[in-house]
C-alpha positions in Angstrom: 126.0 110.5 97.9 122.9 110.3 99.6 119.6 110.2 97.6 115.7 110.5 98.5 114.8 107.2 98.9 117.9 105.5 100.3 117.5 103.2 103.6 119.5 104.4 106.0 120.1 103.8 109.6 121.3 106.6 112.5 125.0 105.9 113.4 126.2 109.0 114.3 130.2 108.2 114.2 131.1 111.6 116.1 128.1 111.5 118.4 126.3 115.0 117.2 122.9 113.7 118.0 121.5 113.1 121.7 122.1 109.4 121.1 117.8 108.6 120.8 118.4 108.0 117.4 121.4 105.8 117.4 119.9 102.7 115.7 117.1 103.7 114.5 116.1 102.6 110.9 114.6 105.0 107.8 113.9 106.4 104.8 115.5 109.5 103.3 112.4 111.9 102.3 114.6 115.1 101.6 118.0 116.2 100.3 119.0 120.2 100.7 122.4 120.1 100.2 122.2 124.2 101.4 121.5 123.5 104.8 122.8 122.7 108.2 121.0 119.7 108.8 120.7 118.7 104.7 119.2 115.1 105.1 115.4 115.0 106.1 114.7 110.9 106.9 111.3 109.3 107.8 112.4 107.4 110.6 110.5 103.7 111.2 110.0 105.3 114.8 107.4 107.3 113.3 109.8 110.8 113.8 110.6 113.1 110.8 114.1 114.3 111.8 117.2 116.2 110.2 120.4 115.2 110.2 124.3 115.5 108.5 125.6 113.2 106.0 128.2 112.1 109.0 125.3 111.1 111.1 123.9 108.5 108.5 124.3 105.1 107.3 123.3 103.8 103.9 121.9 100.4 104.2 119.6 100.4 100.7 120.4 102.6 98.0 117.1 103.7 95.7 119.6 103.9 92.9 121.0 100.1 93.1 
């Protein structure tokens, strides 16, 4: 489970994203577990993007 908080970095193991992310380090701000796109992160890139749980990467958990 991913929580607001959690570091997380853009891995995107089935290649849904454009690939610009792919790498990129951030910061989970926002968890909507109704939506398409349920994981709002801060990315250290300065973008605020949306993605699947599929697309993400926990490197820090907030709850450890």
């Amino acid at each position: 489970m991913m929580d607001v908080g959690d570091r997380i970095i853009v891995t995107d193991k089935h290649e849904t994203t454009n690939g610009k992310f792919v790498g990129v380090k951030g910061k989970i701000l926002h968890v909507d577990v109704d939506s398409i796109y349920p994981i709002t992160v801060g990315l250290n890139n300065g973008d605020l993007e949306a993605f699947t749980r599929e697309e993400l990467t926990i490197i820090e958990s907030e709850s450890e």
